[in-house]
C-alpha positions in Angstrom: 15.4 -5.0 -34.5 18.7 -6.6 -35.1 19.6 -5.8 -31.7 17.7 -8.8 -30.1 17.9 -11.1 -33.0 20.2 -13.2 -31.8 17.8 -13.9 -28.5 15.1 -14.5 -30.8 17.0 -17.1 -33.1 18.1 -19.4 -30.1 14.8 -19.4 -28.3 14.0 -21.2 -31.6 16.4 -23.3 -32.0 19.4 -21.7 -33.6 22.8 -23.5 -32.7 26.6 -21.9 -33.2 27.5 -25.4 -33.7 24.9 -28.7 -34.5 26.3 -32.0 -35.2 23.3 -33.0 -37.1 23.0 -30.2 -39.9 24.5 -27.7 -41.4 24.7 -24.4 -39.9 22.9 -22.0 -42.8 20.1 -25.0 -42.3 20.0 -24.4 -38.8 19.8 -20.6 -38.9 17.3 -20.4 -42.0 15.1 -22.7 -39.9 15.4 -20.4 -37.0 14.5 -17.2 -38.9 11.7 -19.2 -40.6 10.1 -20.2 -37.0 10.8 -16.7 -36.0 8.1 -15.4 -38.4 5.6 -18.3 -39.2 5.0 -17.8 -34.6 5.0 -14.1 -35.5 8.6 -12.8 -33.3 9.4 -11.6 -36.3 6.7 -9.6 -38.0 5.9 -8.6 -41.6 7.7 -5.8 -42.8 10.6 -6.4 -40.3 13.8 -5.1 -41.4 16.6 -8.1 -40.8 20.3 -7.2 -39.9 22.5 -7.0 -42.7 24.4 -10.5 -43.4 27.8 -8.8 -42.2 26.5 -7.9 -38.8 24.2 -10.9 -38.3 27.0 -13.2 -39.0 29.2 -11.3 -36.2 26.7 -11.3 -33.6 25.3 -14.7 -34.0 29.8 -15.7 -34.6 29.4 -17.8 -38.1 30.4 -16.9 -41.6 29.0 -14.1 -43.5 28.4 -17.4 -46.5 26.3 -19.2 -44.0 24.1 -15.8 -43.3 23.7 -15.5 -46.7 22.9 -19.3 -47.4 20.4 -19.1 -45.1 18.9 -15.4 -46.3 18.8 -17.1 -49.9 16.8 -20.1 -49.0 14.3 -17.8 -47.2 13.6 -15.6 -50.2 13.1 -19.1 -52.9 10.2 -19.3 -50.5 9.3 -16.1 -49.7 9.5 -15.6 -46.2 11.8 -12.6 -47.2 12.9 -10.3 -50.2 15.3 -8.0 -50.8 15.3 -4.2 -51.4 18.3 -3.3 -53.2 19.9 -0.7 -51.0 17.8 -0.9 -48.4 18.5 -4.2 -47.2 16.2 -7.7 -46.3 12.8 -7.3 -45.3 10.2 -10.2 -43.5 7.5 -10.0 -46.2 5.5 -13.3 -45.2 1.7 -12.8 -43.3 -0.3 -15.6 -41.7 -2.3 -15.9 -44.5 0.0 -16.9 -47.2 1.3 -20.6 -45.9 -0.5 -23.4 -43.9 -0.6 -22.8 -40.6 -3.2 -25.1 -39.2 -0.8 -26.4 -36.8 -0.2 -23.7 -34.6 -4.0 -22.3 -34.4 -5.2 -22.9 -30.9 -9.4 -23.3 -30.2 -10.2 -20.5 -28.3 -13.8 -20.2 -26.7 -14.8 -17.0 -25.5 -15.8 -16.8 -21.9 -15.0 -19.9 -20.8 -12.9 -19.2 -17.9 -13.2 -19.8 -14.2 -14.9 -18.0 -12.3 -13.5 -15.9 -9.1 -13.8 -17.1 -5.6 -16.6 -15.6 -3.4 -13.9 -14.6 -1.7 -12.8 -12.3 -4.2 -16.2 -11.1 -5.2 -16.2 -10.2 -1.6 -13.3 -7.7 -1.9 -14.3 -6.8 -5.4 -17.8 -5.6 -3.6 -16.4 -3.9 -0.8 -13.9 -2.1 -2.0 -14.0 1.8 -0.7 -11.3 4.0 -1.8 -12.0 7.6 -0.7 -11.2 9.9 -3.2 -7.8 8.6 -4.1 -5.3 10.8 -5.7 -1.9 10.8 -7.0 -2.5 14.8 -7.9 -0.3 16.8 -5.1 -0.7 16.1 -1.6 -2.1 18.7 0.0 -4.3 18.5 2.2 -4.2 14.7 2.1 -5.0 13.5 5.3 -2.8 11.2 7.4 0.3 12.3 5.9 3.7 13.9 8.3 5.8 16.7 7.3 7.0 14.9 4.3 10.0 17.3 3.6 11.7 17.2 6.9 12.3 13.5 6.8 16.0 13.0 7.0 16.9 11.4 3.4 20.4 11.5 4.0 20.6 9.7 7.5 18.4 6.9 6.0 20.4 6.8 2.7 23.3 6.2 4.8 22.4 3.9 6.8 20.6 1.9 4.0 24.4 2.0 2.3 25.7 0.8 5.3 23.7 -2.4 5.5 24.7 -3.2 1.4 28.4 -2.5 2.3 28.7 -5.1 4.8 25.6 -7.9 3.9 26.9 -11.1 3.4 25.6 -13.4 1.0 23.7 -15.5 3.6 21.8 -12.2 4.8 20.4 -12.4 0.6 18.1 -15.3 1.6 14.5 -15.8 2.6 13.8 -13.7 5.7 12.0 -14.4 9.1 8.5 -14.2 8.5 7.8 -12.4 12.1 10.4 -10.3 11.1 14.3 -9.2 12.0 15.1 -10.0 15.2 16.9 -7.2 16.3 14.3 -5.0 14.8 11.2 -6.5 16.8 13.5 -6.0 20.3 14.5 -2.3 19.2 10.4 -1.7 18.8 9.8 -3.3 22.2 12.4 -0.9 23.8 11.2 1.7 21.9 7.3 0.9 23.1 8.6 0.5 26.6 10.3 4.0 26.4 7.8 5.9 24.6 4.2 4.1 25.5 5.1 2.5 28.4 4.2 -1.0 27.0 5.6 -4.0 28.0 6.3 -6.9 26.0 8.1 -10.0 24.5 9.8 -9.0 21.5 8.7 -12.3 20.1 5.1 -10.8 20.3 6.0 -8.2 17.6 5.5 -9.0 14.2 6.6 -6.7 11.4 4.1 -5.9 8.5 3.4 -3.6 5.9 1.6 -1.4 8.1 -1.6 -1.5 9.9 -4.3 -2.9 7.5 -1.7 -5.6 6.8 -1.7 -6.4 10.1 -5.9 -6.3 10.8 -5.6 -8.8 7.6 -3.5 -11.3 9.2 -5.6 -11.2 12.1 -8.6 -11.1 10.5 -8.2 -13.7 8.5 -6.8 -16.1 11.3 -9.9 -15.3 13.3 -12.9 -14.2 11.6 -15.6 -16.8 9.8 -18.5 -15.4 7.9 -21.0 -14.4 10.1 -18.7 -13.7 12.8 -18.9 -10.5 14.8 -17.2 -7.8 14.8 -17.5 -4.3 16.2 -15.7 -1.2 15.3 -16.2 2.3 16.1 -19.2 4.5 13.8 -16.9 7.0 12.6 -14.3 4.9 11.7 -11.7 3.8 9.6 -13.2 3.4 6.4 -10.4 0.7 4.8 -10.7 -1.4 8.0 -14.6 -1.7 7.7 -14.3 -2.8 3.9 -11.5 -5.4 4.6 -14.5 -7.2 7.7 -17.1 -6.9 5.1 -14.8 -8.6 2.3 -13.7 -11.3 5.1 -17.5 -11.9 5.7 -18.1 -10.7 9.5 -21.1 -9.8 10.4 -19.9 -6.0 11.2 -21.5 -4.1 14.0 -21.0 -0.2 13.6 -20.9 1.3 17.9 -21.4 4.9 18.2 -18.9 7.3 19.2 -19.5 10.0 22.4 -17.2 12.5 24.2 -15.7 9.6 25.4 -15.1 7.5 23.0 -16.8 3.9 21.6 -20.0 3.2 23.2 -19.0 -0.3 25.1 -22.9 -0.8 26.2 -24.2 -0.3 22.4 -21.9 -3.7 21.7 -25.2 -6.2 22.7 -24.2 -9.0 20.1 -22.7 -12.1 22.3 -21.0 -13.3 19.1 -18.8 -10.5 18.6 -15.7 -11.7 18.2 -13.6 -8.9 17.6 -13.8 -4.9 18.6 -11.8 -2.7 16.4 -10.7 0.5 18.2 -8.8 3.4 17.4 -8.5 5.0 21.6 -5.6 7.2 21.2 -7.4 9.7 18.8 -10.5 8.5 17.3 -9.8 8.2 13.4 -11.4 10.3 12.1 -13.4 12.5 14.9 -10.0 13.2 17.1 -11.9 11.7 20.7 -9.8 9.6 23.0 -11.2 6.9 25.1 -11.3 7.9 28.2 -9.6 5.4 31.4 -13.1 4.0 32.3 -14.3 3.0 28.7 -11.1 1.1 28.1 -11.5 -0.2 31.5 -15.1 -1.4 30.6 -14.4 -2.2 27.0 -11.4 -5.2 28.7 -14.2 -6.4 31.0 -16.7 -6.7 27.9 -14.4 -8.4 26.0 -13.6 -11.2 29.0 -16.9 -11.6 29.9 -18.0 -12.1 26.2 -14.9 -14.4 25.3 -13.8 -11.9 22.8 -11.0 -9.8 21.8 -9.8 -6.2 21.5 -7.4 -4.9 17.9 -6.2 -1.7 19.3 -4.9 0.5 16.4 -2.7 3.2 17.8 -1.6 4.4 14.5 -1.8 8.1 15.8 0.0 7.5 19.1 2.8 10.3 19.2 0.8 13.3 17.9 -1.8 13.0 20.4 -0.3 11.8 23.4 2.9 13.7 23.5 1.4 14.8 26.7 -0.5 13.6 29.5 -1.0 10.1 27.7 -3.2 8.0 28.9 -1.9 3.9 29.1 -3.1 1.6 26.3 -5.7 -0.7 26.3 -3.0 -3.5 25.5 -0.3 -2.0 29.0 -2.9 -2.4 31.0 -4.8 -6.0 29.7 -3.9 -8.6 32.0 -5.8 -12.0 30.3 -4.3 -11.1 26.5 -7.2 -10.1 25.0 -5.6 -7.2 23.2 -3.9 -7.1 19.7 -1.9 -3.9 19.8 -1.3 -2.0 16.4 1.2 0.3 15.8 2.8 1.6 12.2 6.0 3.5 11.3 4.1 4.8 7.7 2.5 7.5 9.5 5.6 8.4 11.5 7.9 8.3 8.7 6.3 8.2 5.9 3.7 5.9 3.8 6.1 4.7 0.8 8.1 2.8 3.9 5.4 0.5 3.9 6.3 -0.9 7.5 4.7 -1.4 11.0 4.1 -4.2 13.4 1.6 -5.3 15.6 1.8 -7.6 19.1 0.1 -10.8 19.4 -1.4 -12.3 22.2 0.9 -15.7 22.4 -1.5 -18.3 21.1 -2.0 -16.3 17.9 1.5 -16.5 17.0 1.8 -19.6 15.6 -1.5 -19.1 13.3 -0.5 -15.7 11.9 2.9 -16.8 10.9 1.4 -19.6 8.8 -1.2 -17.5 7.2 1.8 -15.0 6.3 4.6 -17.4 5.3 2.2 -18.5 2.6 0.7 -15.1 1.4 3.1 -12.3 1.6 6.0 -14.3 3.6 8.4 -11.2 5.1 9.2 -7.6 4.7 12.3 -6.7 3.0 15.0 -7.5 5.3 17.3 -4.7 4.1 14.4 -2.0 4.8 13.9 -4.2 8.4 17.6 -3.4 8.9 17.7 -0.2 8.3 14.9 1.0 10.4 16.6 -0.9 13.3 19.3 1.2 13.2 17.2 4.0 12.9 16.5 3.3 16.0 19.5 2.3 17.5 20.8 5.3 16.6 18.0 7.6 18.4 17.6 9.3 15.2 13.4 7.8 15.6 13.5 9.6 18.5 14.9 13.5 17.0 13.2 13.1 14.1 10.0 13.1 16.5 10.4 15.7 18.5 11.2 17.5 15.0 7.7 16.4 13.4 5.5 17.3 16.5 7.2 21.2 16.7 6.9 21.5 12.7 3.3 19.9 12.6 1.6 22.4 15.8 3.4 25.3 13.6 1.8 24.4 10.6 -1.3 23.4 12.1 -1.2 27.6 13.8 -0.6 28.7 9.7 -2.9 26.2 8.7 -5.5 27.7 10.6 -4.7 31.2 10.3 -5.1 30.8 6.7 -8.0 28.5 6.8 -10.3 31.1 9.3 -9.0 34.2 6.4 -10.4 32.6 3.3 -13.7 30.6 4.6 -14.6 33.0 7.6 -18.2 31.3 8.4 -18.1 29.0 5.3 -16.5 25.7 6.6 -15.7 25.8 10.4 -12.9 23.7 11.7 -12.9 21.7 15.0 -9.2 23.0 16.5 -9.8 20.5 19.0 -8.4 17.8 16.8 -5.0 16.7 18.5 -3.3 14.6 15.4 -2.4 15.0 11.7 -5.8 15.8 10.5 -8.7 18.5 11.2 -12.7 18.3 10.5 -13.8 21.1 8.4 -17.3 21.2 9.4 -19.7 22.4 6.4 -23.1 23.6 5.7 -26.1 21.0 5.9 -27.1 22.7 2.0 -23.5 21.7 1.2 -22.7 18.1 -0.2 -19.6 17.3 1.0 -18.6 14.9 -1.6 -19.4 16.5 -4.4 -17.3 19.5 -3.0 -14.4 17.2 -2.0 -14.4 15.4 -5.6 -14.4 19.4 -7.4 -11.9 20.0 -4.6 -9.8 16.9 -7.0 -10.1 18.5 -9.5 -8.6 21.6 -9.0 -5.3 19.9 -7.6 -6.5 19.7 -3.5 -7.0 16.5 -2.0 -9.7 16.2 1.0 -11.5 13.4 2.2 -15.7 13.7 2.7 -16.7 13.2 6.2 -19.5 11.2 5.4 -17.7 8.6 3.9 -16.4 7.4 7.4 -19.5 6.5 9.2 -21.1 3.0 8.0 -24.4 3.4 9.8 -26.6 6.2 10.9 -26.7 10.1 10.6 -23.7 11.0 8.3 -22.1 14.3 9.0 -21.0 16.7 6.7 -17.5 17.7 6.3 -13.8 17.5 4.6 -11.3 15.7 6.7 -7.9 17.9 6.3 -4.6 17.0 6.3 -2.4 20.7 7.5 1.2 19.5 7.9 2.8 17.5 4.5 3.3 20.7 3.0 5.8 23.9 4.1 4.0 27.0 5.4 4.4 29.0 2.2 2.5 26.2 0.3 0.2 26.0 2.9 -0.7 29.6 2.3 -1.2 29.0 -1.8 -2.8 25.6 -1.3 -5.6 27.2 1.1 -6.0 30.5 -1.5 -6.0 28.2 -4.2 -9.1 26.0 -2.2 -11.0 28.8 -1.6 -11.4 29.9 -5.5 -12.5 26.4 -6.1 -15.0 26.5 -2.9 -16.3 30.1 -4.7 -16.8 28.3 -7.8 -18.5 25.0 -6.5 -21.1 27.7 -4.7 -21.4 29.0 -7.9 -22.2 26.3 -9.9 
């Protein structure tokens, strides 16, 4: 205990030197505050007077002075050989003075607002147990540490001072042009790099924008399978949430018949979760909805590179020509999640309102994380490290599968169709899929329950499956080590 002490005395009230008493005074006052507002408790051992005196820089006299005083009243005693010991309790003195009326409940109460959230929230199976076969995670282990760690020490070799301050709220500026020449490279998108706006990553963003746009009631549309985090943050904002079924060819743009939809949340590269792409004359028709019904499109391509490595087809947002379209885009799933970075573009005349809403909420992302990914960049190591993830994610996908169609033969069937980080394993209608998926937990493997992504309608039955966070030899195990725990869910 001794070795805070001295903090404890100042905060109340010790002095090295007071004009207007004598030290012992001031220091057996100290100690006695310390206990009677309980920093010191009863049957705490004090430091002996030689080392209290050194660490608090007075006599050893004035230490004892001051330990005398506080046994005449017996706040303290002494154990010979052992040393001085608090021995006062709340009980023994009059402390009527520092009691506080406290009446139970009486609190306010939390904002509908928050009740809102509090109602909606829908967390699907979260785990912190392993990672396999977590869905929406890359190939974790072939992330190039060392390149980021060095360019990370670069920026803290050379920051100045002034770079330690409050950041731009829209983000680094040489950041947001590196993503605008990296979006004109890669996704042939072009646009002002003051549209970009850096975030946390994609439900950041449909936050801002949610929350600059939507009132309750308002409409909004999103596709049924979808997203489940981005239908729970509409609800918790109040819209009036219209769930538009999903075809061959993506959303449904003629089952969207309410005129006060104001937003259409769409996921075109690869449908999250059922893997379908919008096809050219849906997004066509879905930019000619939204014009003729004064409304706007949030295109989330979150899952851009792994499914349109080849023969892409152009994004709602390249080929919009009346900025209608707020384009999303993250780094999280590229990277990986703890980055906690992404971006979004804004049509101009949202700009202003988004940055007000996030100067006052979360204000910036960490500039020296900003900086680093801009070199990144700059360096072309984005670009390597992607070409690396999509050759190691179709292997393991191949072993994935391989391994998969050995140990569940006719017992869950997957759809190899699916072109990003995930595949549906399609099950039984006898079979529950979240009761399996929450045993699957259990025993150490993380999948997500099909049926938990549609907000409307028939629900299908399956585990969403994430194949390429872990090597192929754990691959192997984690699917052997599935299939006991699917033999003893049928079982039970």
């Amino acid at each position: 205990m001794h070795f805070n002490i001295k903090n404890i005395l100042v905060s109340q009230g010790f002095k090295h030197k007071d004009q207007y008493k004598n030290i012992y005074i001031n220091l057996y006052e100290a100690v006695k505050n310390a206990i009677i507002t309980k920093a010191l408790k009863k049957n705490t051992k004090l430091p002996p007077s030689r080392v209290l005196a050194k660490d608090l820089g007075v006599s050893r006299s004035t230490v004892i002075k001051a330990y005398d005083l506080l046994m005449l009243e017996k706040y303290i005693n002494s154990i010979p050989g052992s040393g001085y010991f608090i021995s006062w309790t709340h009980n023994e003195s009059n402390t009527d003075y520092l009691k506080i009326a406290v009446v139970d409940g009486n609190y306010p109460k939390i904002s509908k607002l928050a009740k809102s959230f509090k109602k909606n929230i829908h967390i699907i199976q979260n785990s912190s147990r392993g990672i396999a076969f977590r869905p929406g995670l890359p190939p974790l282990d072939i992330f190039p540490v060392q390149q980021w760690k060095n360019l990370s020490n670069d920026y803290w070799k050379t920051v100045q001072p002034s770079q330690l301050t409050y950041g731009n709220t829209l983000g680094l500026k040489e950041l947001r042009k590196n993503i605008a020449s990296y979006l004109k490279i890669y996704r042939n998108i072009d646009c002002n790099y003051e549209q970009v706006v850096i975030t946390s990553g994609s439900l950041h963003s449909l936050f801002l924008v949610g929350s600059i746009l939507i009132d309750p009631t308002d409409g909004v549309a999103i596709e049924n399978p979808t997203y489940p985090s981005a239908y729970n943050l509409f609800k918790s904002l109040k819209a009036k949430v219209h769930s538009i079924p999903v075809d061959d060819d993506g959303i449904v743009v003629d089952e969207i018949n309410d005129k006060k939809v104001k937003l259409v949340y769409t996921t075109p590269s690869n449908q999250y979760p059922s893997g379908v792409k919008l096809s050219m004359e849906r997004r066509i028709a879905l930019l000619n909805w939204a014009s003729q019904n004064g409304a706007l499109v949030v295109e989330d391509d979150y899952d851009h590179e792994f499914s349109n490595w080849e023969n892409p087809l152009p994004s709602i947002f390249s080929l919009d020509t009346q900025q209608r379209v707020v384009y999303l885009g993250t780094f999280n799933k590229l990277l990986h999640p703890s980055l906690r970075i992404g971006y979004m573009i804004l049509p101009d005349y949202l700009i202003d309102s988004v940055k007000a809403l996030y100067s006052q909420s979360s204000r910036f992302v960490p500039t020296s994380i900003q900086h680093t990914l801009s070199a990144f960049l700059e360096k072309d190591y984005l670009n390597k490290h992607l070409r690396r993830v999509i050759e190691v994610s179709i292997e393991r996908k191949k072993v994935f599968m391989e391994s998969f169609k050995l140990n569940f033969e006719d017992k869950i069937y997957l759809d190899a169709s699916h072109t990003g980080l995930h595949l549906i394993g399609n099950l039984k209608d006898e079979v529950d899929d979240y009761t399996l998926s929450k045993h699957l937990v259990k025993n150490g493997i993380i999948t997500y329950p099909y049926s938990n992504y549609f907000a409307k309608g028939e629900k299908k039955s399956g585990l969403v499956l994430g194949y390429c966070s872990v090597n192929n030899k754990l691959i192997k195990e984690q699917v052997n080590k599935m299939s006991e725990a699917y033999m003893e869910f049928e079982n039970n």
